[in-house]
VEXDREN-2710 file (C-alpha; in Angstrom, 1 decimal):
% VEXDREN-2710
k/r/px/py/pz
1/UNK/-85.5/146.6/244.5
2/UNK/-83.0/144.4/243.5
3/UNK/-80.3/146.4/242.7
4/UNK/-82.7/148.9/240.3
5/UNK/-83.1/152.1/241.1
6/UNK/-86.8/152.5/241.9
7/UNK/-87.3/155.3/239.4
8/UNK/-85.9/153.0/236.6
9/UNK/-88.0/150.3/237.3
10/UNK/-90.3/149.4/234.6
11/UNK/-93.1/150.4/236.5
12/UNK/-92.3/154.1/237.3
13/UNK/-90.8/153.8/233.5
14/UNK/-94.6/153.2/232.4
15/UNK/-96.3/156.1/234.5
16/UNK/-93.7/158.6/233.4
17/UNK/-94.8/157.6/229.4
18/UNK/-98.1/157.7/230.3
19/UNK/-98.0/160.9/232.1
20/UNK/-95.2/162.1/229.3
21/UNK/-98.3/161.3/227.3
22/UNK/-101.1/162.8/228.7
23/UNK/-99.0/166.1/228.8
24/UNK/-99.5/165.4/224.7
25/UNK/-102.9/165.3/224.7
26/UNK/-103.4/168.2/226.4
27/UNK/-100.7/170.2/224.3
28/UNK/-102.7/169.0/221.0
29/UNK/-106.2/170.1/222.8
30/UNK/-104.7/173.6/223.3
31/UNK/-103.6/173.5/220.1
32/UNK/-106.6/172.3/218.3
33/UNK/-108.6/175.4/219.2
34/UNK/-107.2/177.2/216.3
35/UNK/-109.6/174.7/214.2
36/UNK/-112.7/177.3/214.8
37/UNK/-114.9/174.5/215.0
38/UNK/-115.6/172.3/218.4
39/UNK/-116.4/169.1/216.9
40/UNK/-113.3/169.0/214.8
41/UNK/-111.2/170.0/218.6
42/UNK/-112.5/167.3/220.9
43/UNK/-112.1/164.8/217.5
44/UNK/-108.5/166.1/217.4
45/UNK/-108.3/165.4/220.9
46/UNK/-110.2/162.3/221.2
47/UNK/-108.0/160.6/218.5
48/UNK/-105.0/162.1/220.4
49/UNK/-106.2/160.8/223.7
50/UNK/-107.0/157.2/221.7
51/UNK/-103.0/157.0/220.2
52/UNK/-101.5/158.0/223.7
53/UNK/-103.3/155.2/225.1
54/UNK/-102.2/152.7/222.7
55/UNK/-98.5/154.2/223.2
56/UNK/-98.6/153.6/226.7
57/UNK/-99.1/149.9/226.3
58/UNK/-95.6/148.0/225.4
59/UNK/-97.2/145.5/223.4
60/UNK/-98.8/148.2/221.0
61/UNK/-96.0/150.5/220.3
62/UNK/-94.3/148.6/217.4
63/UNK/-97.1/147.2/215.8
64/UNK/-100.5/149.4/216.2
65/UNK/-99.1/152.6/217.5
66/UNK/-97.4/153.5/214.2
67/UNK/-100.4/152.4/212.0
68/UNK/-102.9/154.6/213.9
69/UNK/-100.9/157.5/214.9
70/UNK/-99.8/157.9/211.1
71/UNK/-103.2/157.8/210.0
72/UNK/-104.6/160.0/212.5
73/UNK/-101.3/162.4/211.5
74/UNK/-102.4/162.4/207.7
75/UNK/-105.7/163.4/208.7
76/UNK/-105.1/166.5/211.2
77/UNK/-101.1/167.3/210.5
78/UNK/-98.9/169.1/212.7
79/UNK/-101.9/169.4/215.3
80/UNK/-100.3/165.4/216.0
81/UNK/-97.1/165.6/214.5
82/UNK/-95.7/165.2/218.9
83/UNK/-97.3/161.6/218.9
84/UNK/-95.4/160.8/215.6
85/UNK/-92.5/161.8/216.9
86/UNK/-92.6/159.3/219.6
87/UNK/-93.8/156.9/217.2
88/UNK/-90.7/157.3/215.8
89/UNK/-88.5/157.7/218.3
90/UNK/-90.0/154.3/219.7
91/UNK/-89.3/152.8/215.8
92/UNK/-85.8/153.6/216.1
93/UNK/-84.9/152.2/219.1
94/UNK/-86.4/149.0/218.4
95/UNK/-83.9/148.9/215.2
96/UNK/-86.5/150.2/213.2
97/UNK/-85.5/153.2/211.2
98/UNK/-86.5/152.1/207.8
99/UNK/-90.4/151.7/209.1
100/UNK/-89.8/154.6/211.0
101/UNK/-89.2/156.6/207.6
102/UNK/-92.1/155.1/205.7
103/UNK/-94.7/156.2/208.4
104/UNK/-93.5/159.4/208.5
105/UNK/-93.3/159.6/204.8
106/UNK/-97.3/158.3/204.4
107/UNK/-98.5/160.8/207.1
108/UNK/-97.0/163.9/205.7
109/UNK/-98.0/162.1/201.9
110/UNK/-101.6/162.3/203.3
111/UNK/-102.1/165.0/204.8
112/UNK/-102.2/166.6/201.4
113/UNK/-105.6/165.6/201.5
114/UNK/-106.1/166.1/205.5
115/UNK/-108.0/169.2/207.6
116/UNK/-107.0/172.2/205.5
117/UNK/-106.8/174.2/208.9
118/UNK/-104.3/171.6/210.1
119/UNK/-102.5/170.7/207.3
120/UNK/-98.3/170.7/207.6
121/UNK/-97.9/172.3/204.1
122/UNK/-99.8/175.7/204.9
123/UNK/-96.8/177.8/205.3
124/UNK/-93.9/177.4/206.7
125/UNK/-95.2/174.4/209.3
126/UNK/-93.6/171.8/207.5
127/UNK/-90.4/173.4/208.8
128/UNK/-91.1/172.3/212.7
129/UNK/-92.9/169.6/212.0
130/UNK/-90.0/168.1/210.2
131/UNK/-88.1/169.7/213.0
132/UNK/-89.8/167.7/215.6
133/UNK/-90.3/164.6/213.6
134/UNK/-86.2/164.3/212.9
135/UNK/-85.3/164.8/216.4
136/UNK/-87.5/162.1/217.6
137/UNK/-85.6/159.9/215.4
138/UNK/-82.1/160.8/216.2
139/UNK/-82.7/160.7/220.0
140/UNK/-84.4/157.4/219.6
141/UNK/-81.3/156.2/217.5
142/UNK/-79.2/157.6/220.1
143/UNK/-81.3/156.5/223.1
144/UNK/-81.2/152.3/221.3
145/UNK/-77.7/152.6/221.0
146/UNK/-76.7/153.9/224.2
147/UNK/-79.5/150.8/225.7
148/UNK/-77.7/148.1/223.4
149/UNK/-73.8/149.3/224.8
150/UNK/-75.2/149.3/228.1
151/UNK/-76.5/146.0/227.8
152/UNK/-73.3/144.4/226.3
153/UNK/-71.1/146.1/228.7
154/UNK/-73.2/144.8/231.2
155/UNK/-73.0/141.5/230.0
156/UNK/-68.7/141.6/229.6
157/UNK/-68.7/142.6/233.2
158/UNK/-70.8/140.2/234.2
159/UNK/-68.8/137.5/232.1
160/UNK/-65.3/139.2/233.6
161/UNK/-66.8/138.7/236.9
162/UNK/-67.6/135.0/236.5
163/UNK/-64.0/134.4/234.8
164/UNK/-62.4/135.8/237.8
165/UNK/-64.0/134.0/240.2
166/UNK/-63.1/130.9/238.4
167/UNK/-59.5/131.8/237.8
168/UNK/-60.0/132.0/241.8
169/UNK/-61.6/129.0/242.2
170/UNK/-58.9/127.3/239.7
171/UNK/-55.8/128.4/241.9
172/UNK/-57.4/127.8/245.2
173/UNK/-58.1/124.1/244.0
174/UNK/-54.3/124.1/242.4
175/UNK/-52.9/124.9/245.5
176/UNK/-54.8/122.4/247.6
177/UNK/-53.5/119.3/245.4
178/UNK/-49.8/120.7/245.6
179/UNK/-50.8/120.9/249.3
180/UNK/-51.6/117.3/248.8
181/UNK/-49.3/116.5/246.8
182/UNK/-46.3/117.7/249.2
183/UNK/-47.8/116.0/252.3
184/UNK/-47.7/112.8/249.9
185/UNK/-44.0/113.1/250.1
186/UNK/-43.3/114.0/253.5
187/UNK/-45.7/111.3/254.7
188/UNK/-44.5/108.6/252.5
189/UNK/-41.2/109.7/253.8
190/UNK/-42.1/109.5/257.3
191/UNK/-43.6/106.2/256.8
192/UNK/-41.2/103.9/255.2
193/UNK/-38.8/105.6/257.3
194/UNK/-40.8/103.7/260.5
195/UNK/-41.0/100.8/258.2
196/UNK/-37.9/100.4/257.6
197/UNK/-36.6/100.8/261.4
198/UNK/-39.2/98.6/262.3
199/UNK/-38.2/96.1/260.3
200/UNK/-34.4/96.1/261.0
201/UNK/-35.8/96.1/264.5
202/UNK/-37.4/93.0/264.4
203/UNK/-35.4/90.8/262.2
204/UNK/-32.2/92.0/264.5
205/UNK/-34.4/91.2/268.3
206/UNK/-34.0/88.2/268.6
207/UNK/-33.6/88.2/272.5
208/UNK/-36.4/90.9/273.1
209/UNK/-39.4/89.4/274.6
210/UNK/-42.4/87.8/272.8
211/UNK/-44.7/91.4/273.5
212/UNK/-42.2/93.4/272.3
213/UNK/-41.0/91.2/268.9
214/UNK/-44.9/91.5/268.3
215/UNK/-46.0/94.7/268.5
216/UNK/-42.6/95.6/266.2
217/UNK/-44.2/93.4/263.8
218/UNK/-47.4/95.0/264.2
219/UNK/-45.8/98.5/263.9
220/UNK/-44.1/97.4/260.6
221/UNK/-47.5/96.1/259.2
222/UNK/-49.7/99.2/260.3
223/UNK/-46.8/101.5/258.5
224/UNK/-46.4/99.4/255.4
225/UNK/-50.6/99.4/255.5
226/UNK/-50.3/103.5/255.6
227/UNK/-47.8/103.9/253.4
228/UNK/-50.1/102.1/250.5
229/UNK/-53.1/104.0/251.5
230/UNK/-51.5/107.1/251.4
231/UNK/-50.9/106.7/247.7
232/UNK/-53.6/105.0/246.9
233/UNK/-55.6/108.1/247.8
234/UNK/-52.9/111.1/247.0
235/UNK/-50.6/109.4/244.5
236/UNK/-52.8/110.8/241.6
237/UNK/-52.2/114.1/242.7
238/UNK/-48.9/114.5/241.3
239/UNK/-47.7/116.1/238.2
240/UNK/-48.0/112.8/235.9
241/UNK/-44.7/114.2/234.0
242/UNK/-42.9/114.8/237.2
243/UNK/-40.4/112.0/238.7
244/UNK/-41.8/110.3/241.9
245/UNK/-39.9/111.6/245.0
246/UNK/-38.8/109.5/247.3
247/UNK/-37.7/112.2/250.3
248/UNK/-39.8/115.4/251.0
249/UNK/-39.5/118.6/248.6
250/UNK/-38.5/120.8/251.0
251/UNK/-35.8/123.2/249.1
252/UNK/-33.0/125.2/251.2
253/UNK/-34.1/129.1/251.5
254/UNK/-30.6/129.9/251.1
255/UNK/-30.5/128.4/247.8
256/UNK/-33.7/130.0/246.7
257/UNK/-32.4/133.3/247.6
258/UNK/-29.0/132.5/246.1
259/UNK/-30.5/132.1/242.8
260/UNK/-32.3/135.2/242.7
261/UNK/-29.0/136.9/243.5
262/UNK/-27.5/135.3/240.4
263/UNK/-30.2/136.2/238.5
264/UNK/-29.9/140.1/239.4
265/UNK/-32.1/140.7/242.4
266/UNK/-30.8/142.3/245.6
267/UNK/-31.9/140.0/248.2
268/UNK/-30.8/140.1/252.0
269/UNK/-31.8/137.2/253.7
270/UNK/-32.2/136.8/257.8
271/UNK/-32.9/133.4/259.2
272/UNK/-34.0/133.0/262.8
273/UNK/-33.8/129.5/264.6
274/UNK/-33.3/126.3/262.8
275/UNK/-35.3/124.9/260.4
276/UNK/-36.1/121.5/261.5
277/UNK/-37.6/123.3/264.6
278/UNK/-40.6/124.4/262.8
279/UNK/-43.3/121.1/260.9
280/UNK/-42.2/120.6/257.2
281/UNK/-45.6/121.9/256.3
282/UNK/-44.6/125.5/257.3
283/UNK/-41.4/125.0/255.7
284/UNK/-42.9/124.4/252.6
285/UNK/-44.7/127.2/253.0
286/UNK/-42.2/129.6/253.9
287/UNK/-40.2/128.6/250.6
288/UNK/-43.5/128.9/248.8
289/UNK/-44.5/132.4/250.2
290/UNK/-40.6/133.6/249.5
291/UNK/-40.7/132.3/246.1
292/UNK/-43.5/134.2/245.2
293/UNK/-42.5/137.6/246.8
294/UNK/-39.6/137.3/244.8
295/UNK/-40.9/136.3/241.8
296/UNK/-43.4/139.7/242.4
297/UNK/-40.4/142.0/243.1
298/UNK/-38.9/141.0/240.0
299/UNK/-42.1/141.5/238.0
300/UNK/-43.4/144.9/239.6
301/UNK/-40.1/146.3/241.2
302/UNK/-37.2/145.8/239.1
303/UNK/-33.6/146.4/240.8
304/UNK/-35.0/147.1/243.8
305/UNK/-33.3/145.4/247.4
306/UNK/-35.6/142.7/248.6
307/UNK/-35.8/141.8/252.2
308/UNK/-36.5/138.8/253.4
309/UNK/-36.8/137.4/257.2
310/UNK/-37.9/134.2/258.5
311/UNK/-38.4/133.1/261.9
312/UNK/-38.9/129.0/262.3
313/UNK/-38.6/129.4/266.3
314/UNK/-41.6/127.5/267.8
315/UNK/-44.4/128.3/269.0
316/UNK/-44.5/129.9/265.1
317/UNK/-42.9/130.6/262.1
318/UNK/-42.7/133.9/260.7
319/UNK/-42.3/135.2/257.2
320/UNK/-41.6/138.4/256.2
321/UNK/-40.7/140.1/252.3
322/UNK/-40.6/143.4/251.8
323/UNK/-39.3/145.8/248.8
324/UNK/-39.6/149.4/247.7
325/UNK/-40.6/150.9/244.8
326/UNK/-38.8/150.0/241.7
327/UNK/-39.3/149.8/237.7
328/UNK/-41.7/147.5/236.5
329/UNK/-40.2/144.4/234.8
330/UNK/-41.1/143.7/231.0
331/UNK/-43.4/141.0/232.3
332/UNK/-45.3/143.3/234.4
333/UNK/-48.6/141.8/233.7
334/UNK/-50.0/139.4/236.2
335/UNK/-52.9/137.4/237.3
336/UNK/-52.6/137.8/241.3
337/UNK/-54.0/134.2/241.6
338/UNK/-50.2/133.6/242.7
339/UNK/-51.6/135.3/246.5
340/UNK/-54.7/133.6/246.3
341/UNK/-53.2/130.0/246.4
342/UNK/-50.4/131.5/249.5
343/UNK/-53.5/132.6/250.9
344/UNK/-55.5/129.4/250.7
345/UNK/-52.4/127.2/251.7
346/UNK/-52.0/129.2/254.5
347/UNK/-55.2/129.5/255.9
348/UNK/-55.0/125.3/255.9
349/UNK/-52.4/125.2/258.0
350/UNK/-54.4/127.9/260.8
351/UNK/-51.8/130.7/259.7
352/UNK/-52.7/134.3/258.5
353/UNK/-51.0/136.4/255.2
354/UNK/-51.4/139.5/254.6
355/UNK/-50.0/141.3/251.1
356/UNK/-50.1/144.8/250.4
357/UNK/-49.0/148.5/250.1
358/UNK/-46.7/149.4/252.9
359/UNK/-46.0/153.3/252.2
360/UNK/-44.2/155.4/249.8
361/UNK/-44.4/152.8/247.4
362/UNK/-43.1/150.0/249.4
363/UNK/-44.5/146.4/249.0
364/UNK/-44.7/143.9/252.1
365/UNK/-45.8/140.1/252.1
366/UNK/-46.0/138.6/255.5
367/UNK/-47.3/135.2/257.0
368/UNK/-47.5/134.0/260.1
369/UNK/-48.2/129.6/260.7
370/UNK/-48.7/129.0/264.3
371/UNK/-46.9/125.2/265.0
372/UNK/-49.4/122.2/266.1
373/UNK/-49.5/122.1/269.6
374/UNK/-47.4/119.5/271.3
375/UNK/-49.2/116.3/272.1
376/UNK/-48.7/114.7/275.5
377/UNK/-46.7/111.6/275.1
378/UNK/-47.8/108.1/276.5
379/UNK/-47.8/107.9/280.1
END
């Protein structure tokens, strides 16, 4: 049922009033036998029978309902003094509380002059029906205060929700134009690199043979051709306050790692293979994914040994991080949107991470970025 539980749907929320009313009526019949007098019981209960209905219907209870259930409460007294007390509890949820006084006042105000036999001032009946009357109200000022905090909370974790999965959204669209961004670089590399070889190639071949001299030509158009494409299309991806790069932005691990030494950490770094060995895309991302482990360990577990493992041996490179518990740093607090752009750069290169608890405390990051598979050359 959409989420609702059936028995707080408004549906089942109307029959239980309506039967929570009928119970009413037949308390105020029961009640209205001490009148001696028939006709002045079944009016009792006929007028009682007449407010429940009008209580029942939502449209009613705020504008009618109050009207005829305090007149019929001036006229026959505590014998209906239960339907007022709904009246008002229904007043003070809606916000109402200053109406909600007033009919109370006018109904006990006129049942000075009501049905002697059912009048609240005989005795000591005032006592419960005031009673009965005041605890409608508070509940019903309880019961539209609790509804309104409900309702905001609601709302704030409803907004939270959205905000987060924005934030998301946010870093996994960050991380794809720094995705695109790098490849800019290593491409634009790559390309002026063939180029430029190209080029030498065919200004220095003056002997090679017609086919040959041509198709270098055509190779150095088709690169030049690529290279302006390329940033055409991904050139606006950069940082516009960053310096153009002329040579990919891959960073040395060891350097990385050397820093975070200097800067306190306890790093032990293992390096397996060389690596050229592994696509600059995954090298990226290995410096990436270390970066932010690091960064984390500082954060959550200050002073404790980091250790760090990378494997760029084909057919793929591994990535491993791991600390134990430690202090948290002073800058503790933190998004976690740092994972969800690892996570999204490395599910675009076919790879898998996987972040979390590793026992007694311990924290673990750990990627793995299968390599491209080796295309057949020309025959």
């Amino acid at each position: 049922m959409d989420g609702v539980t059936w028995w707080r749907s408004p549906a089942w929320a109307t029959v239980g009033r309506a039967a929570f009313l009928a119970f009413l009526v037949v308390t105020i019949h029961h009640n209205s036998a001490r009148l001696d007098d028939p006709g002045g019981q079944w009016a009792v209960t006929v007028a009682a029978a007449l407010c429940a209905a009008v209580l029942t219907v939502p449209q009613l209870r705020l504008s009618a309902a109050p009207l005829l259930v305090s007149a019929a409460t001036a006229c026959w007294g505590w014998l209906l003094d239960l339907l007022l007390a709904v009246v008002l509890f229904d007043l003070a949820v809606a916000r109402r509380t200053r109406t909600a006084v007033l009919c109370a006042a006018l109904a006990l105000a006129g049942n000075l002059a009501g049905v002697r036999a059912a009048s609240v001032w005989v005795g000591q009946r005032w006592v419960s029906t005031l009673t009965v009357l005041l605890f409608g109200l508070v509940v019903g000022l309880w019961q539209g205060n609790r509804r309104r905090l409900v309702h905001t909370l609601a709302g704030q974790v409803e907004q939270l929700r959205v905000e987060a999965r924005l934030r998301e959204d946010a870093a996994r669209a960050a991380e794809r134009t720094r995705i695109a961004a790098e490849m800019h670089d290593v491409l634009a590399h790559r390309l002026s690199l063939i180029a430029l070889h190209a080029g030498v190639l065919a200004t220095r071949g003056g002997g090679l043979p017609g086919p040959v001299a041509d198709r270098l030509a055509l190779l150095r158009t088709a690169s030049v051709e690529a290279l302006t494409d390329l940033r055409e299309v991904l050139g606006a991806l950069h940082d516009p306050g960053a310096a153009p790069a002329g040579a990919p932005a891959v960073r040395d691990l060891r350097a990385l790692v050397e820093d975070a030494r200097e800067a306190g950490q306890q790093v032990e770094l293992t390096v397996t293979g060389r690596a050229p060995d592994a696509p600059t895309t995954h090298r990226l991302a290995a410096y990436r994914i270390v970066q932010e482990a690091l960064t984390n360990a500082r954060k959550h577990a200050a002073g404790a040994p980091v250790e760090v493992r990378v494997d760029y041996r084909p057919p793929t490179t591994l990535v491993h991080v791991a600390n134990p518990a430690g202090a948290a740093g002073p800058a503790a607090v933190d998004s976690g949107y740092g994972l969800v752009g690892l996570r999204e750069r490395v599910t675009a290169l076919g790879g898998h991470l996987d972040a979390g608890p590793a026992g007694t405390g311990s924290w673990r990051l750990s990627a793995r970025l299968p390599h491209p598979a080796p295309k057949d050359g020309p025959a």
